[in-house]
ROFISE-307257 format. One record per residue: x, y, z of N, C-alpha, C in turn. Coordinates in steps of 0.2 Angstrom, whole numbers, plus 5000, padded with zeros to 4 digits. Example, Ala and Ser with C-alpha at 12.3 -4.5 7.8 and 13.67 -1.06 7.14 Angstrom:
506649725039506249785039506649845039506449895035506849955036506450005039
REM end
This chain:
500449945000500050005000500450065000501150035000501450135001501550165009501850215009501650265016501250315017501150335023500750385024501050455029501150485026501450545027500850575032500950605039500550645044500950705045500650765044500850845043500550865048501050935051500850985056500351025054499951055060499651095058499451155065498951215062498951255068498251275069497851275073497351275077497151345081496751375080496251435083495551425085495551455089494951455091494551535094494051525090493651625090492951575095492851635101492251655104491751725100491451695097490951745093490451775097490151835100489751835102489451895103488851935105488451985104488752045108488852105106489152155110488752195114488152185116487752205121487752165126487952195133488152165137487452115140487552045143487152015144486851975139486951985134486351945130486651885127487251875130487651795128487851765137487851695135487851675143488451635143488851635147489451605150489351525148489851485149489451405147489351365155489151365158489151345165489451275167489651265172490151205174489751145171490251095170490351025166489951035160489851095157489451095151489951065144489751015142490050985133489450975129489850975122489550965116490050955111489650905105490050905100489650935093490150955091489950955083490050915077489750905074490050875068489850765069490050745064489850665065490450645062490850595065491450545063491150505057490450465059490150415054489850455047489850515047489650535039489950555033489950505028490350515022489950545017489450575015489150615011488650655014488550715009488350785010487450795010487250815015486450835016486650915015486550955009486551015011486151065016485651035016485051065022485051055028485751005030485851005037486151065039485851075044486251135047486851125053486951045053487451005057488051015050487851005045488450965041488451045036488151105037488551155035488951185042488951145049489451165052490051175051490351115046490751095044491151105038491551165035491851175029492651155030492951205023493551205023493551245017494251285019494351325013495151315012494951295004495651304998495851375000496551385003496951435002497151444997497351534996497651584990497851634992498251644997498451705000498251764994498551764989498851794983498151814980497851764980496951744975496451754979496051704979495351694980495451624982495151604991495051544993494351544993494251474991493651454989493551394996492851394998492551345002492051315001492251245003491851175001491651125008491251095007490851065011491251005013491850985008492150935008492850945007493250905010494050915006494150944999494350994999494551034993494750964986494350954984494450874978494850914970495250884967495350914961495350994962495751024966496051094968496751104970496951124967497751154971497451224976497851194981497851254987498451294988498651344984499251364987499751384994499151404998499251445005499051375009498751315007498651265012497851255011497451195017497051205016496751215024496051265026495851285032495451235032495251175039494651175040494151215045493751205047493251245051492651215051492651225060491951195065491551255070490951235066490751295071490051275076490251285082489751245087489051265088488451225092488051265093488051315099487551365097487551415102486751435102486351385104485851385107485751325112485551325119485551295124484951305127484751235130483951235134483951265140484351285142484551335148484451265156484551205154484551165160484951105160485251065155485651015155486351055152486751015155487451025154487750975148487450915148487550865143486950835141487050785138486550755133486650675132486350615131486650555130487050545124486850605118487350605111487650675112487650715117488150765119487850845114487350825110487150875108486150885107485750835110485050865110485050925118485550925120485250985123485551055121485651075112486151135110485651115103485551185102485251185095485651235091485451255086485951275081485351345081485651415078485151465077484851465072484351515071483751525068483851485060484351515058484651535049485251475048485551455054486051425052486651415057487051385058487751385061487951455062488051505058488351565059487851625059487451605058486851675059486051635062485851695064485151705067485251705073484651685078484351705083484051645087484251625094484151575096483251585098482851595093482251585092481751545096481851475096481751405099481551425105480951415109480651425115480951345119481251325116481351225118482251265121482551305120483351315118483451405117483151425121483151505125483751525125484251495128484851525131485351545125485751595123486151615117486751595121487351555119487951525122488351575116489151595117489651605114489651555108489551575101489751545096490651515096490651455096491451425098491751405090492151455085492451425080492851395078493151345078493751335075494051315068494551345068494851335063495651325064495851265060496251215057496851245053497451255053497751275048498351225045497951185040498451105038498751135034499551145034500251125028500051085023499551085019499751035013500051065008500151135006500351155003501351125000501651105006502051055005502051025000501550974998501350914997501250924989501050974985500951004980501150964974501750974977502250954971502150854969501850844974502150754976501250724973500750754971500250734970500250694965500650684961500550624956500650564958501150554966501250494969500650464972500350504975499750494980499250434976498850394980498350344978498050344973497850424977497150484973497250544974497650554966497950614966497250694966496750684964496350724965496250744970496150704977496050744984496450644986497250664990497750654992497550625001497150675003497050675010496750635014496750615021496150545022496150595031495750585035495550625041495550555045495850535050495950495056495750525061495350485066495150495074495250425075495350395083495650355088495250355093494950295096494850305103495050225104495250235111495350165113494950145119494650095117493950065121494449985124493749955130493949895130493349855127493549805127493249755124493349665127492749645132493049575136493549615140493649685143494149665147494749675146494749685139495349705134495449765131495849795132495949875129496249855122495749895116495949875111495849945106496149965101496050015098495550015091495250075094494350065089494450125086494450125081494750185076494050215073493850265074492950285071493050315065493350325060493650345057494250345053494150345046494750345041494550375034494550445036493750475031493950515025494350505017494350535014494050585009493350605014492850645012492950725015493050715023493150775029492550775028491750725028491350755031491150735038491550705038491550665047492250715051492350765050492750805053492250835058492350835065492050845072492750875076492050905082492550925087492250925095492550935100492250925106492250975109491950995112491851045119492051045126492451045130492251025137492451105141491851115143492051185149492651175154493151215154493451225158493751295161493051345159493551405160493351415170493951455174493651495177493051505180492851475184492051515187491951605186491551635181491351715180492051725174492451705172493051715169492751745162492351695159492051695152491751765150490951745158490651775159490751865160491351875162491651945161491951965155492151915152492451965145491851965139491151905142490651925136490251975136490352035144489952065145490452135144491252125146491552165147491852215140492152135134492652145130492252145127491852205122491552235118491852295114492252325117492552385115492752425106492752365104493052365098492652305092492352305086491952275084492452225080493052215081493552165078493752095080493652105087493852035090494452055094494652105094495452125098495252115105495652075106495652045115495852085120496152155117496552195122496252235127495652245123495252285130495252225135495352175134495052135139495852115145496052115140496852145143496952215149496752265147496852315150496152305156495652285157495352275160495552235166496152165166496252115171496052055170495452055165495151995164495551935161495851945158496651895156497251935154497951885154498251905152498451875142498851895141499151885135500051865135500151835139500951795141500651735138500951725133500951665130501351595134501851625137502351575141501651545147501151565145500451525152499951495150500151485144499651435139499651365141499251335138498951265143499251215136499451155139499751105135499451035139499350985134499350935136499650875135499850825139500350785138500150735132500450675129500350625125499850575131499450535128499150485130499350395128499550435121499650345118500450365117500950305118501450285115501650275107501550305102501450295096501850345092501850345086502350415081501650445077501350495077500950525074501050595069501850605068501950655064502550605059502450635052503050605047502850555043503350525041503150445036503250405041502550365040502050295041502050245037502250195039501850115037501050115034500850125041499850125041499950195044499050175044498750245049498750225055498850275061498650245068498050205068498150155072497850095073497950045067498150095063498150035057497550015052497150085051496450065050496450075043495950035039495950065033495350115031495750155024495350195022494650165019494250175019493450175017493350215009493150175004492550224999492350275002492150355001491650365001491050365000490950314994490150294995490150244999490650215001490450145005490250165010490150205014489550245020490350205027490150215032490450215039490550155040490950125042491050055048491650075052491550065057492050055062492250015063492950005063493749935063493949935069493949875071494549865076494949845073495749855076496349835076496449805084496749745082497049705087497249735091497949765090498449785092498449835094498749865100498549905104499249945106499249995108500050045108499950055116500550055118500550065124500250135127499850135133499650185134500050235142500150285141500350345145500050375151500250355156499750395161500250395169500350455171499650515171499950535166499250595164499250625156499250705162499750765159499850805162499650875160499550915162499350985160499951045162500051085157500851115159500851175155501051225158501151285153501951285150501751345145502451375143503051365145502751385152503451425157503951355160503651315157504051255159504251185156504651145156504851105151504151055153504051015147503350955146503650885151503250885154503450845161503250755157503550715158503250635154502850575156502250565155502050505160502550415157502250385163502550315161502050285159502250215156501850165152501450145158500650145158500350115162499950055159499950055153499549995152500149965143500449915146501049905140500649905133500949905129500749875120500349805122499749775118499649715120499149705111499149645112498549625106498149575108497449615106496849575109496749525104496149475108496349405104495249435101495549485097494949515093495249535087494649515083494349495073494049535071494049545066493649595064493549595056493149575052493449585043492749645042493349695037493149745036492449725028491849745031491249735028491149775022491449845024491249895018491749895012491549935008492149915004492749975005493349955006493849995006494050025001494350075001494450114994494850094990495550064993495850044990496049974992496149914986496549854987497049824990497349824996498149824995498649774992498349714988498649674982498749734978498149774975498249804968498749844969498849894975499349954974499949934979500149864980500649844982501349874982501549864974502049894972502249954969501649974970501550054968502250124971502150094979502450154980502050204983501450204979501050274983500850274987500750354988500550384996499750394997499650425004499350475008499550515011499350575014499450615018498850625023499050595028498550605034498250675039497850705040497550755041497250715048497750715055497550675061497250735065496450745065496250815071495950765077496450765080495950725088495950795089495150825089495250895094494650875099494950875105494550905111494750935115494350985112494551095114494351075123494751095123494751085134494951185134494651175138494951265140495351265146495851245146496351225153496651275159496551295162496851355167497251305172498051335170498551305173498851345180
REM end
């Protein structure tokens, strides 16, 4: 099958929210949600879930163009963005939900506009954006080696569950669509911390955080940024054999199945939280590499063969967002 080449990338996250004070609400203790679905490999344009979910072809120079899907048959010269944008209507009484999103609704018009209308989901929370910023612009040059050189890239997520008893890695995901590209929520800011700079940090209609700076409400030292340690033993940047877990890529028509792999990477613990201001401190091996005595044959059909492009040579480039936005105060 060739290797899989996995690329750095850079991550942002925008707080969007109404500049009258009060008319946006903090997110209250243990509140999560997620956006987006790992199992979805084609496009409902009328969902307002899966127009959360874009990406734009960069062109510094030009015109970057946005698509619902991996930029297909595009050159991106500046790379490609993706971006997730959460809901920001709330039933104003649960903090979670048994799928982590029937208590958050989306507004009136859509993901990025209207009004939390909805008598069921009253509450207007901070609109939480993110956006992705992948180097494939690298890669440019090497797309005639790739599987499929029209869109090159495949989107990996990992969880590791047990099963009998046994920790085994279940990979939800191997998606060369990005329409299964998702993100998590989990509240950690501060008790009132939020809740002051949505009421405070209006000053300016740009987004410049500085009044909120000059106010005390936070600082801007980056040496106090929140970091988190590695959890699995494993290499996740550079050239690859497989994908983590070792899962295969899926058709996009062939719709979602979830793969287990045997084989299982050793796992890291404690997992640590650390600022800037200090070297990244390392957990030990708590549960060694092991292989479960679990099977699994892949039902759908995979995209690609690994008899036919055996001796090919050719690549992937893997696109790995485990994102869960933790808002960490170190």
């Amino acid at each position: 099958m060739g290797q899989r080449h996995i690329f750095k990338r850079r991550r942002e996250s925008h707080y969007l929210f109404n500049n009258t004070p009060g008319a946006t609400t903090a997110f209250p203790d243990d509140f999560r949600m997620i956006s987006g679905d790992p199992t979805i490999r084609t496009l409902d344009a009328s969902s307002f879930s899966q127009q959360a979910v874009t990406f734009l072809c960069l062109d510094f120079s030009g015109k970057s163009n946005r698509y619902n899907e991996l930029p297909r048959g595009q050159r991106c010269p500046s790379g490609i963005r993706s971006q997730i944008n959460f809901y920001s209507c709330w039933n104003g009484r649960d903090v979670d939900s048994p799928d982590h999103r029937s208590h958050v609704a989306w507004p009136s018009t859509g993901p990025d506009n209207g009004t939390c209308s909805d008598p069921a989901f009253p509450v207007t929370l901070p609109r939480i954006f993110i956006e992705v910023y992948w180097y494939s612009q690298a890669f440019e040059d090497q797309r005639r080696h790739a599987l499929t050189p029209t869109q090159p890239f495949v989107y990996v997520v990992r969880l590791l569950t047990y099963i009998y008893g046994v920790l085994v890695d279940f990979l939800m995901e191997a998606d060369p669509t990005g329409y299964g590209n998702h993100a998590d929520f989990f509240n950690g800011w501060d008790k009132g911390v939020l809740q002051r700079a949505l009421d405070q940090c209006n000053c300016n209609p740009y987004g410049d955080p500085t009044c909120c700076v000059d106010q005390g409400i936070f600082g801007m030292n980056k040496s106090t940024a929140c970091f988190i340690t590695d959890t699995v033993d494993e290499p996740t940047l550079g050239m690859l054999d497989a994908l983590p877990g070792n899962n295969p890529v899926q058709a996009p028509l062939a719709g979602y199945e979830a793969y287990i792999d045997p084989i299982t990477p050793a796992i890291l613990d404690p997992v640590y939280v650390y600022n800037g201001s200090s070297g990244a401190p390392t957990g030990t091996i708590a549960t060694p590499a092991q292989t479960a005595n679990v099977t699994q044959t892949a039902n759908g059909t995979c995209i690609w063969k690994g008899d036919a492009r055996k001796s090919t040579g050719a690549r992937n480039w893997i696109l790995l967002p485990i994102f869960l936005l933790f808002n960490f105060i170190c």
